[in-house]
N, C-alpha and C positions, 0 to 999 in steps of 0.2 A: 514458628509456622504461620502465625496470623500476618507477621511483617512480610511474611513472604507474600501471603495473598492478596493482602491490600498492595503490594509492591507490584505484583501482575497485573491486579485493577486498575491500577492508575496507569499501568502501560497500555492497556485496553481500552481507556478514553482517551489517551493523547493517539494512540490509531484512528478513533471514531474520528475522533476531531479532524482530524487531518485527512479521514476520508470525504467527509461532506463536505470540504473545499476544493473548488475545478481546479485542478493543477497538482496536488498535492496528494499525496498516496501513504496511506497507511504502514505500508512494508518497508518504506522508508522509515517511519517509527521503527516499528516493531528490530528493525537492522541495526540502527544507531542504541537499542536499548538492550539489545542482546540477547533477543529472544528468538531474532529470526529464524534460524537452522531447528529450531527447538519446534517451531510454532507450522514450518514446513514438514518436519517429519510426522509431527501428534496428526495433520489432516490427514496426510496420506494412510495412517492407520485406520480410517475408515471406512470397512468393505467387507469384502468376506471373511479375510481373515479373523476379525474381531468375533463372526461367529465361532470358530475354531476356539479363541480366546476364551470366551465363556463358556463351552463344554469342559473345557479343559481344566478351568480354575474356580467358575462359577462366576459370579458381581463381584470381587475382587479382581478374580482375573480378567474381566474385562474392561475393570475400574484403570487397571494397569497401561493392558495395551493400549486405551487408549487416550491414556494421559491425562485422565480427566481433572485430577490436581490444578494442574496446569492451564487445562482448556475451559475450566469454568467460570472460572475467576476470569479470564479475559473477552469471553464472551459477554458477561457481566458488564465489565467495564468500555465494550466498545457498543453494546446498545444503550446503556446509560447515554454515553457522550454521543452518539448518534439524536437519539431523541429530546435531549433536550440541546447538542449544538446546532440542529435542524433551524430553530428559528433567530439565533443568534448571528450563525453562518449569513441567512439570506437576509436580514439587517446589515452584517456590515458589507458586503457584496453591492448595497443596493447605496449606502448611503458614504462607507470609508474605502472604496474599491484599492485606493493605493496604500492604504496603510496594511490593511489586509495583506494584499500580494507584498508587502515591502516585506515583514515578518516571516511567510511564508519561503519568498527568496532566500533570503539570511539562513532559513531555518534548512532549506535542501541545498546550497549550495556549502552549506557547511558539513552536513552529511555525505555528500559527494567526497570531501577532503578527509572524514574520518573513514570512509571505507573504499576506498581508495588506498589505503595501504598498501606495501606487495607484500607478499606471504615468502615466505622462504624457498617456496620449489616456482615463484614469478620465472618466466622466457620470456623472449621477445615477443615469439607469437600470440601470445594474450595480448595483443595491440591489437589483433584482430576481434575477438569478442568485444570489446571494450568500442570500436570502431564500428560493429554491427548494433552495439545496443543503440550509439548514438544516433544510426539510422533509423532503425525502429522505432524512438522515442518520437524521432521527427517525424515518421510517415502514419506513423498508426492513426495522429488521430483524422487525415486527410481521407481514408479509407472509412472512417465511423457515420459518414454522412449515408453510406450503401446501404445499412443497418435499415432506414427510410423507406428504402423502393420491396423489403416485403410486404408492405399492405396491412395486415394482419396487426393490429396494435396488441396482441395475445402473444403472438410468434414475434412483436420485434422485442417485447418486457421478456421472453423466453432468452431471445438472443443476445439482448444486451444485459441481462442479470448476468449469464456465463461468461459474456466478456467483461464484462465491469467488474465481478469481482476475480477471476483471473487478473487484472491489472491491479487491484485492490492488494494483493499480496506481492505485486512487485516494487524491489524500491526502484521510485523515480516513476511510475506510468502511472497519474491520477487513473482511479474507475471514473471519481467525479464526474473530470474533464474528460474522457470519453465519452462518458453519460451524454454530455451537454453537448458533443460535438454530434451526437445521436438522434438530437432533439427530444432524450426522453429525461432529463436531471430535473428541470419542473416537475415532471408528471411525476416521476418517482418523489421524489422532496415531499410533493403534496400530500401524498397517499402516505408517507408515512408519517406527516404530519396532522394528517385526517384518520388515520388509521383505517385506511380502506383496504379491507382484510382481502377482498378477490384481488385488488392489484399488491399486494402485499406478497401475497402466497404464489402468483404467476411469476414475478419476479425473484420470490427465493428458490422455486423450483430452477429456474434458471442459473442461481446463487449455486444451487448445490451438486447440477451436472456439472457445471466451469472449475467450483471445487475439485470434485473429485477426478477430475481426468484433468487438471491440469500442476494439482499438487503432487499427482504423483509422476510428471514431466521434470518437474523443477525438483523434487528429490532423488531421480535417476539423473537427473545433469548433477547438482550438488554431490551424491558419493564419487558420481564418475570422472566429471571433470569440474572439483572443486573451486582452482583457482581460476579457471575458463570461463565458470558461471557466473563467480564475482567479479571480473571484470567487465562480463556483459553487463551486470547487475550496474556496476559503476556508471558505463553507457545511460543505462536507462537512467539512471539520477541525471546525472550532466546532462542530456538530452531535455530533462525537463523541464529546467531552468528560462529558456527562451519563455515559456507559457506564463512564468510568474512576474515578467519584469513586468514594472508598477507602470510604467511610462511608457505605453501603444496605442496605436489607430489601425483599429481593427476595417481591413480592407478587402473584405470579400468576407460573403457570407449566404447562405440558402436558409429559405424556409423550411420549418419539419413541418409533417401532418397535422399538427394543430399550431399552427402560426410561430410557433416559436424561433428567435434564431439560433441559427446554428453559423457558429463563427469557422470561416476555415482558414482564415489566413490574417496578421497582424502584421503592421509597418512599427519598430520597435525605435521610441526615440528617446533625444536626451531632456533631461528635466526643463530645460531652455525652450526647447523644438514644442515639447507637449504643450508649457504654458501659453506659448506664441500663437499654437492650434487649433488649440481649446478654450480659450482664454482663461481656463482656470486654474487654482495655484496648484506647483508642482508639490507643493509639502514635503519640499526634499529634505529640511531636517527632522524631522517625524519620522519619516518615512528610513532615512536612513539609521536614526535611534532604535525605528523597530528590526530594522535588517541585521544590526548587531546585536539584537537582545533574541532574537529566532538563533544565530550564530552562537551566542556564548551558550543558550540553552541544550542546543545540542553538542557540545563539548563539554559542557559537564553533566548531561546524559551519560555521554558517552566514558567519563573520567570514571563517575560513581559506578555503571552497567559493568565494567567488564571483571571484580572481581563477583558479581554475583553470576553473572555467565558462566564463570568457571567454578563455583559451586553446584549450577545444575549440572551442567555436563556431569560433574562424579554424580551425582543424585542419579541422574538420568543411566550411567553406564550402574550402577550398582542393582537398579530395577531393571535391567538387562534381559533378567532369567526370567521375568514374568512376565516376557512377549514371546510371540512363535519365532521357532532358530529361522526364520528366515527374513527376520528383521534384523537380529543382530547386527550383522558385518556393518548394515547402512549407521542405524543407531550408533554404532561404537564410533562408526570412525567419524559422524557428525560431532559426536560429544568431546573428543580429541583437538576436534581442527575448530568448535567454536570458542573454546579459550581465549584460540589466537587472534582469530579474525574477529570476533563480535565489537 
């Protein structure tokens, strides 16, 4: 039982981590280590139902419904790795910017290839989800600059908490890099590295509307149309790719509300082009040492994760009977299909 916890933990700071980096998304982790389907349905259990929960069974039965085994342990480990990779993140951002994104690349574009699988009931027409996420991935963050014109620095940490972590649980769509394409990834960063508790609290109130109405979107796509959503999901990874290459000249950009930039658009080049540009070195073999060391990482993530995924799934179907019958059907048949797919 303790391997198990500390095994969550450490899944929950490789999410933090990979949250506090623009480009990079958390649910990406959480996908490639096999907790995804697991870690979408525990959120969506929180609401009314969970009162029902505990009339019913008491603090066990609500220990139950709402997975809390599970969910604390990872919550643990993604504020851990949030707060202290907070100052670590904005050092190498400011000082190794291409080694960074070099590892970061390796690290999703190798993710993309492990879930990317097809599933045994794969059609044709999953080309189309797969072809819509890659759109989305591209246009969302073009649209994060509007976030800006509410005025209200109160209303826009309201609006961009529920979007940010909304994209925070998808793989492939940084919150980060939305964050920052927002103008607000500074001001957040800061405040939680200051612990400034009113900008702390406006912004998880936002954290926990986007939660809740958006976890339970992605768990009514996932029972319904399983292999539909992971190929969206596939989209969003590949799609996010373009954001991490090491080697760009960034070509269009606006100011936010408090002078920050907000980057909208990059000219993507080759290691040659950048040094010629910029006059500074490409560190292409750095850079590509760390792209294959992000790459092997998540493949043997992904080698060790999947027979522990298929131990919770039984875990999780055998604790069945101690949620309301109207979770069942979704629960079961998540605990089934993440075997295959995690």
């Amino acid at each position: 039982m303790l391997k198990r916890y500390l095994s969550i933990i450490l899944r929950g700071a490789g999410m933090g981590a990979a949250d506090a980096v623009p480009g990079v998304s958390g649910g990406t982790i959480a996908f490639v280590t096999g907790i995804y389907e697991e870690l979408i349905h525990t959120i969506k259990q929180f609401g009314p139902s969970a009162f029902g929960a505990w009339r019913r069974g008491g603090m066990a039965g609500l220990v139950a419904h709402l997975n809390l085994p599970f969910l604390l342990p990872l919550l643990l480990g993604i504020a851990v790795s949030l707060v202290s990779v907070a100052h670590l993140v904005v050092w190498l951002m400011e000082d190794h910017p291409l080694l960074l994104n070099g590892f970061f690349f390796g690290l999703v574009l190798a993710s993309a290839l492990v879930v990317s699988r097809h599933p045994a009931d794969w059609r044709w027409w999953h080309i189309l989800p797969l072809v819509g996420g890659l759109l989305l991935a591209h246009g969302l963050p073009s649209l994060m600059p509007l976030v800006t014109e509410l005025g209200s620095r109160e209303v826009m940490l309201l609006v961009g908490g529920a979007i940010a972590i909304s994209a925070m649980i998808l793989p492939g769509v940084s919150g980060s890099f939305l964050l920052l394409t927002m103008g607000l990834y500074g001001t957040v960063m800061d405040g939680i590295r200051g612990f400034d508790l009113g900008l702390i609290g406006l912004f998880g109130m936002g954290c926990a509307a986007g939660l809740f109405a958006f976890s339970r979107l992605l768990s009514w796509l996932l029972d319904r149309f399983h292999t539909g959503t992971l190929q969206l999901l596939v989209g969003f990874i590949i799609g996010s790719l373009p954001v991490l290459w090491p080697w760009r000249e960034l070509v269009r950009y606006q100011l936010g509300p408090d002078g920050q930039m907000i980057p909208l658009d990059y000219r993507y080049l080759t290691p040659g082009d950048y040094a010629l540009l910029t006059g500074d070195a490409p560190q292409l073999v750095a850079v590509v040492a760390l792209m294959l060391a992000g790459a092997a990482g998540v493949l043997l993530l992904d080698r060790t994760g999947r027979r522990p995924a298929a131990m919770r799934g039984n875990e999780t179907h055998g604790a069945g009977s101690d949620r309301a019958s109207s979770d069942r059907p979704s629960s079961d048949r998540a605990n089934k299909e993440e075997g295959s797919d995690a």
